[in-house]
N, C-alpha and C positions, 0 to 999 in steps of 0.2 A: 650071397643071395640078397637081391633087393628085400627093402620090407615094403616096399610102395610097390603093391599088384596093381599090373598092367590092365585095364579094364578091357572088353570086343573093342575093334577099331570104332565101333560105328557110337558110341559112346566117346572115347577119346576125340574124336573130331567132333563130336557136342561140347566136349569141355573147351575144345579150342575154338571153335565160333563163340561160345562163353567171351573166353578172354579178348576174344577181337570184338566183340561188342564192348566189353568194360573198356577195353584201350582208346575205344573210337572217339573218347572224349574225357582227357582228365579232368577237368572239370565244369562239367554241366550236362544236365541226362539228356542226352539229346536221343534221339528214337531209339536208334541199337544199344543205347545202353538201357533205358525201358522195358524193351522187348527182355531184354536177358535181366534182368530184377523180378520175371515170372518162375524164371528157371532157379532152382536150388542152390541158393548160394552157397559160398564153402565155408569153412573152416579158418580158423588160423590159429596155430600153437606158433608162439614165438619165446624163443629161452635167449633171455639177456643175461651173459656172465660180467662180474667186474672184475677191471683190470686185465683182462683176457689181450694177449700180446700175441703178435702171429707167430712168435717160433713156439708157441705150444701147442698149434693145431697135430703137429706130427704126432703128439702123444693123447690124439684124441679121435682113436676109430673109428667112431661110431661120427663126428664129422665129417673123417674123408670120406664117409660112406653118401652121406648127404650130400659131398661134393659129387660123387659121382653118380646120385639122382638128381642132380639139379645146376644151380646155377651159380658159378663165384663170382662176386666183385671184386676185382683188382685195385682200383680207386675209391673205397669205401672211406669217406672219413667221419668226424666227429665234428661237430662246431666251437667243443671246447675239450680237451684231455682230461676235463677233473667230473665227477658223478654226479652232482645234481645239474650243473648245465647242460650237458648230455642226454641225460633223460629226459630232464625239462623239453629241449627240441622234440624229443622222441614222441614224448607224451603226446605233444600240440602241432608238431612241423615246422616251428619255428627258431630261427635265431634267439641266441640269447639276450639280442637288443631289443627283439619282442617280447619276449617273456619277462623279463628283466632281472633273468636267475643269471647271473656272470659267480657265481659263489656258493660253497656249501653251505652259507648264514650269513648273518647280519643280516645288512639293510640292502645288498644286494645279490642277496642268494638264499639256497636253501626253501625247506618245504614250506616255511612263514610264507615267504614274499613268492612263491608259486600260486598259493593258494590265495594271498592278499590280492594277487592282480588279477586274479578273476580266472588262473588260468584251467582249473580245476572241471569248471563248467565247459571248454571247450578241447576236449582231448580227443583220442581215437575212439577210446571206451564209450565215452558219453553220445558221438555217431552212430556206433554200431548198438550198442542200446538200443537209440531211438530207431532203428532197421529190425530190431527183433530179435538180436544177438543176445544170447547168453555171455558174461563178462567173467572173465576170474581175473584179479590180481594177486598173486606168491611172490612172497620173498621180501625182496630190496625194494623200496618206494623211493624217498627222497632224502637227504639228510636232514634232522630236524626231527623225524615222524617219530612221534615212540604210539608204540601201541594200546596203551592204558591213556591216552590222551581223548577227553571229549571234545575239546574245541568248543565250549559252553553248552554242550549238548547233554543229556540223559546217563546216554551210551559211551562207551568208545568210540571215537571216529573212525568212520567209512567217506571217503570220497564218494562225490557224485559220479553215474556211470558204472559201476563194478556193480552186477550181480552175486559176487563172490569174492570175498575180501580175505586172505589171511597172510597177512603183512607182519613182516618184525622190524625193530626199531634198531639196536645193535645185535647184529646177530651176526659179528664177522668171525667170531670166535666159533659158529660153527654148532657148539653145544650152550645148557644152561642160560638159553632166552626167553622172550613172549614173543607170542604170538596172537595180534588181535584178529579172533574167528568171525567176521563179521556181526561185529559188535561185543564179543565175549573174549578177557585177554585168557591166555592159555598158556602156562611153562612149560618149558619142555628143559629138562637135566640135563646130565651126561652119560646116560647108557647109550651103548651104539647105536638103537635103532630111536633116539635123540636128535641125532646126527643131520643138521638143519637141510642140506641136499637132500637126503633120502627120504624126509618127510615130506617135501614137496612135490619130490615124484611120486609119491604117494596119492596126495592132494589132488594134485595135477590127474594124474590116472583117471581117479576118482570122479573127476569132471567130467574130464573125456566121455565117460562109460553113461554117465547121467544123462548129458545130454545130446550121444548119439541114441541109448536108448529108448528119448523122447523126441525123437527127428526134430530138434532146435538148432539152429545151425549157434557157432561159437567162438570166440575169439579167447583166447587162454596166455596171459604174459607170467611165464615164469623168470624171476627175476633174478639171482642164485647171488649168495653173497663171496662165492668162490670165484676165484682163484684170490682176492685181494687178501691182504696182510690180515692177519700175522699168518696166513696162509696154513691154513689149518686143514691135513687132510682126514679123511674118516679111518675109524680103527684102523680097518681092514687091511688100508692103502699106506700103512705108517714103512712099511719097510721095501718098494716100490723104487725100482730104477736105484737101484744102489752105485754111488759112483757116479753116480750121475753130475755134471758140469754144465756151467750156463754159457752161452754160445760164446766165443771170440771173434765180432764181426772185426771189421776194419776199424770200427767207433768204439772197439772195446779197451778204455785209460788212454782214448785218442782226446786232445783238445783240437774241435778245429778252428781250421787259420782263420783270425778276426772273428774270436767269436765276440758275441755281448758281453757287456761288464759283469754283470748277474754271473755271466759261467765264465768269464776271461781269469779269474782267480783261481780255479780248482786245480788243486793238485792232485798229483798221481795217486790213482788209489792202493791202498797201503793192502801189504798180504792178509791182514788180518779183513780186510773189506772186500778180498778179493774171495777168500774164504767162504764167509758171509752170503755176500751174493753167489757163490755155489749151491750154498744150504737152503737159500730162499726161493733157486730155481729150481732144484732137486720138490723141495715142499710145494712149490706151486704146481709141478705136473703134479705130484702124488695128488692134490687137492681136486683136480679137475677131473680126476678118474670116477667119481662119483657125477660129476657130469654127465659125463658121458654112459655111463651105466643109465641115467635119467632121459637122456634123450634116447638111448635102446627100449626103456621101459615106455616110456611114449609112444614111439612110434609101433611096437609091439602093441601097445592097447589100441591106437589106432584101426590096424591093419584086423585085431579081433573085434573092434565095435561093427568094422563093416563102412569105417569113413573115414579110409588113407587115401581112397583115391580124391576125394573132396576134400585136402585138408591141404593147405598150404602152410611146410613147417618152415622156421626161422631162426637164424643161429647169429649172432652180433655179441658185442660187446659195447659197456659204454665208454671205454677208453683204452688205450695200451697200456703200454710199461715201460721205462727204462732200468734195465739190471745193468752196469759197468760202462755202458756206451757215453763217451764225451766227459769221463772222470765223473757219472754221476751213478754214486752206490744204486741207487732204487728211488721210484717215484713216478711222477707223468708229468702233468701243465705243461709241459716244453710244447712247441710249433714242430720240433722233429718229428720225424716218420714213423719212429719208434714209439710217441705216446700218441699221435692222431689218426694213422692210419688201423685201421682194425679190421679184423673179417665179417663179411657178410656173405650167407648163404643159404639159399633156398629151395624147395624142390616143392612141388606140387603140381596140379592138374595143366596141362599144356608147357610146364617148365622144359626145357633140352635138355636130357642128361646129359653130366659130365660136362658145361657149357663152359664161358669165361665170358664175361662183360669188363670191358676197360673202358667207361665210361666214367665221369667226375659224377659220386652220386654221395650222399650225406645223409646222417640220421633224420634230416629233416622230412626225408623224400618216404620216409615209415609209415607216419600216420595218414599224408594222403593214398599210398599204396594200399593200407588196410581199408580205407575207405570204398578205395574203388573197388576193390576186389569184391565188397560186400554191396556195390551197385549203389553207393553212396553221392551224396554232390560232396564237394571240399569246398569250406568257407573261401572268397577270396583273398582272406588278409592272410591263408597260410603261405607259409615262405617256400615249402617245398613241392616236389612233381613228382608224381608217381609213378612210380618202378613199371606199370603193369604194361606198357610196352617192351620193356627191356626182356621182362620175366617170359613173352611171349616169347621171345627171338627175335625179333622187328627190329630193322635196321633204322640206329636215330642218329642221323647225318647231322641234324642239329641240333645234337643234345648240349647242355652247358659246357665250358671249356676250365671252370676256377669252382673250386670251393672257399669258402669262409671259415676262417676258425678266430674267436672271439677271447680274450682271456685278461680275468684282471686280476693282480696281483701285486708286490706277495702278502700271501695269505701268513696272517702271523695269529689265526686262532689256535687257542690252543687246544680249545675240547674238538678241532676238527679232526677228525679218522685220518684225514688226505692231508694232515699239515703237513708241510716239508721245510726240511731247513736248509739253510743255502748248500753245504752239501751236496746236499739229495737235488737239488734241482729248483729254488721257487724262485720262477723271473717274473721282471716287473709287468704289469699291464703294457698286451700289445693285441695287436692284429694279424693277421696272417692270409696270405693268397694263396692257394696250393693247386696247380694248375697239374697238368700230366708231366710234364718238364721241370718245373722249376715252381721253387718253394719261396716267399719274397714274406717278410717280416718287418712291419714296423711297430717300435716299443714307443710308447707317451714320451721318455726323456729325449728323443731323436736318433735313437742307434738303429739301426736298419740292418737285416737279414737279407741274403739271396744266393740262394744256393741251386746251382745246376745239374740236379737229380739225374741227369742224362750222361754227363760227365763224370760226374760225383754224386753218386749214387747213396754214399753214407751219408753224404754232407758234411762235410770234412773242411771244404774251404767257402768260406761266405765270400762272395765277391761284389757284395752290394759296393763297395767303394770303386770299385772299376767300372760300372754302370756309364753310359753318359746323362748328361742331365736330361735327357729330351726322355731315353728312357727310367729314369725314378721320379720324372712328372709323369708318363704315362698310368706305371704300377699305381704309383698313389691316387691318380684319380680312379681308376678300376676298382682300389681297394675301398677308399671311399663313396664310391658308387652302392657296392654292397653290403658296406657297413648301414649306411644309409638308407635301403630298401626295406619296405614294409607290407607288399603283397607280391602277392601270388606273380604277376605281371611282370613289376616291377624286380621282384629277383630273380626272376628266369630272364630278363632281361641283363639286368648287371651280372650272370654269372657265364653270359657269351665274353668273357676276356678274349682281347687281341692285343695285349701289351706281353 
C-alpha cells in the first residue's frame, strides 16, 4: 500500500501547474513562478545516510517503496567520496573549489574552514528561512562540530538558518553521545531507546506534527550517522540476516589493468580480510534497518498530519563504500563507481511513480532544487541546476553531459573518522570526469585514469594510455574547464562535455 494518498484529480493537476510554474525558470522569478509563490508551498523531508552504497538499497523496504512512489536517479553523484566535502556541496550547491571544503580539517576542510568562508550564511536552510520555512537540522553536520562548542558565543553553537538545531558531534557509535538541543547539549547513554536513529525519528516526527499542525510549510534534514563504521546496529537488529555475505562483483580482490600507483601495490586480500568485510557488510545492513523503520515512521506521520501530499520526501547518501572491490578492504575517496556514485530518490507532488531519470545530476543540483521548490531565486555563484524539471517528467534534451568529482589527498590525519590507510584505499589528490560512458581521472603526479564503463562496466581496465593525444588534450581541457568554473552559468556550461 502507498503511504503517499492520492489527492481528487482536480487538486493533483494544481500541484502540477505548481511545479511547471517552479520549473518555468531555475533561476529567476520570472511571472509563473510569482504567480505559484501564492499557492502553498510544500514540504521537504530529506534523510542523508553516510556511507550508504547502492547494494544496500535491497535491504531497505521501506526505499524501494519510495522508489516506487517516485523517482530514481541513475547518474547521481557526489563532487567528492569523503563527508565533509559532500555535504559542504549539498549545504551551498557548490563545488568543492567553491567552498573550499576538499577535506574533513585542517586548512582545507572540515566545519572550521566551512564556516571561515562564509559558507554558513549562504546554504539551502538560510533560503528557505528567509521564504518562511520552518528549519530542522538532526543528526550528522560537518566533521569538526562537537556539540558543547560556542564558537565565542554565550551558548552552544547553532548555525545560521536552522529553526531547530539537534546536531551530535561523534555520534557514529550510535549510543553514549551529545546532543546540542538548540543551544542546550544533552547525553544521551546506552539504553535502547538511546539508540541515535531512533531518537531522530522521533525528533524528526515531532517536527513534522508541529509544524503541519501550525500550517507552516517546512524543510526537515535528517542526517543519520548510519550505515558508516564501526557500523553499529540498534539492539533489536543485532542478529539480522544471518550469514549474510558482501557482494562478489567482478572488482571483488580484482586489481585493474594499469591501475594508479596509490592502488598498483595492493595485494590480494587475505581470508582473514575477506572475513571481515563479511562481518562489516552483514553490520552495515543490520545498521540501516533502523533506517529504514525511520523513513516508515516519517512518512507515516506525514500521511497522519494531513501533508504527504505536499511534502516532497528525499533519500541520498553523502558518499559510497568500497567493501573488497580492487584489493581495497573498506573505505571511499576513490573516483570508482563504488564510492561516487550513490542513490538518489524522490517522491512528491507531481513526481511519476516508479520513474527512472538517467541524467548526469550531483549533490550540487540539492540546494538549488530546494530552493525552487519553495519558489525561491538561486544566487548566481551556485554551481548547480535544479532537479525540478526532471522531478516533473520534462524531457531535458540538454541536460549536462559530465559531472565533477574533486579530491585531495592522502589524508594522513589521524583523529579523522574517514582516515584510511593505503590499504584501505587513500589516493593522492586528483580530479575526475564522469560522463554516462566513461570515467576519465587525472592525479597532481601525472598518472591518468580512463575507464570505459560501457565496456567495462567494473572498471577493471584503465586505458588512459591507449588514448590518442588529440583525445587527453580534449579530456583535460573539459576537466579543467570545470574545475575552473565559478557560477551558475559558467558550470552549466563546462558540464555540456563533448570529449
Amino acid at each position: 500500500m502507498r503511504l503517499f494518498r492520492r489527492r481528487p484529480r482536480v487538486l493533483l493537476a494544481a500541484a502540477t501547474a505548481l511545479l511547471a510554474a517552479v520549473a518555468s525558470s531555475a533561476w529567476s522569478a520570472a511571472p509563473g513562478a510569482r504567480a505559484a509563490a501564492a499557492a502553498p508551498p510544500p514540504n521537504i523531508v530529506f534523510i542523508l545516510t553516510d556511507d550508504l552504497s547502492w547494494n544496500l538499497i535491497q535491504y531497505l523496504p521501506q526505499v524501494q517503496l519510495l522508489q516506487h512512489d517516485g523517482v530514481t536517479f541513475t547518474n547521481y553523484t557526489v563532487t567528492d567520496s569523503l563527508c565533509c566535502p559532500s555535504r559542504s556541496s549539498i549545504f551551498t550547491g557548490k563545488f568543492p573549489h567553491d567552498t573550499g571544503v576538499f577535506t574533513n580539517g585542517g586548512t582545507d576542510g572540515g566545519f572550521g574552514v566551512f564556516k571561515g568562508r562564509g559558507n554558513e550564511e549562504r546554504t539551502y536552510a538560510t533560503a528557505l528561512q528567509a521564504r518562511g520555512y520552518a528549519t530542522a537540522m538532526m543528526g550528522k553536520y560537518l566533521n569538526g562540530y562537537l556539540p558543547a562548542d560556542t564558537q565565542g558565543g554565550s551558548l552552544p553553537y547553532v548555525p545560521p538558518g536552522w529553526s531547530e538545531w539537534d546536531v551530535a558531534g561523534n555520534g557514529y557509535a550510535e549510543y553514549n553521545y551529545d546532543l546540542n538541543e538548540n543551544h542546550a547539549v544533552v547525553h544521551y547513554g546506552s539504553a535502547p531507546a538511546d539508540y541515535l536513529t531512533n531518537v531522530l525519528a522521533g525528533k524528526g516526527s515531532a517536527f513534522i506534527q508541529r509544524n503541519a499542525a501550525a500550517s507552516k510549510p517546512f524543510v526537515l534534514e535528517i542526517a543519520t550517522f548510519a550505515p558508516h563504521a564501526p557500523f553499529t546496529p540498534a539492539k533489536q537488529d543485532l542478529d539480522a540476516f544471518p550469514g549474510l555475505t558482501a557482494p562478489r562483483s567482478p572488482a571483488f580482490n580484482t586489481l585493474p589493468a594499469g591501475a594508479p600507483g596509490w592502488l598498483a601495490g595492493a595485494d590480494p586480500l587475505t581470508a582473514a580480510e575477506k572475513t571481515k568485510i563479511d562481518t562489516d557488510f552483514r553490520k552495515r545492513a543490520q545498521s540501516v534497518q533502523a533506517v529504514d523503520r525511520m523513513i516508515a515512521k516519517l512518512r507515516t506521520t506525514l500521511t497522519n498530519s494531513g501533508v504527504a501530499d505536499d511534502t516532497y520526501f528525499v533519500f541520498s547518501s553523502d558518499n559510497g563504500f568500497h567493501l573488497g572491490e580492487y584489493r581495497l578492504p573498506q573505505g571511499k575517496q576513490t573516483a570508482f563507481d563504488t564510492d561516487v556514485r550513490v542513490p538518489l530518490v524522490i517522491a512528491g507532488p507531481g513526481v511519476p511513480a516508479g520513474s527512472t531519470r538517467a541524467e548526469i545530476v550531483q549533490n550540487i543540483d540539492l540546494a538549488p532544487t530546494f530552493q525552487r521548490l519553495a519558489g525561491g531565486i538561486v544566487a548566481s555563484d551556485v554551481n548547480g541546476r535544479s532537479l525540478v524539471p526532471l522531478l516533473q517528467g520534462q524531457p531535458a534534451a540538454n541536460w549536462r553531459t559530465a559531472s565533477l568529482i574533486e579530491h585531495h589527498g592522502p589524508n594522513a590525519a589521524a583523529d579523522d573518522p574517514d582516515a584510511q590507510t593505503a590499504r584501505n584505499g587513500n589516493p593522492t589528490t586528483y580530479e575526475a570526469l564522469r560522463t554516462a560512458t566513461y570515467t576519465y581521472v587525472e592525479y597532481t603526479n601525472g598518472e591518468r585514469e580512463y575507464y570505459d564503463r560501457v565496456a567495462d562496466p567494473f572498471q577493471l581496465n584503465n586505458i588512459a594510455a591507449q588514448l590518442s593525444a588529440s583525445r587527453r588534450a580534449a579530456l583535460h581541457a573539459a576537466l579543467q574547464q570545470l574545475r575552473d568554473c565559478h557560477t551558475h552559468e559558467s558550470c552549466w556550461t563546462a558540464g555540456h562535455v563533448t570529449a
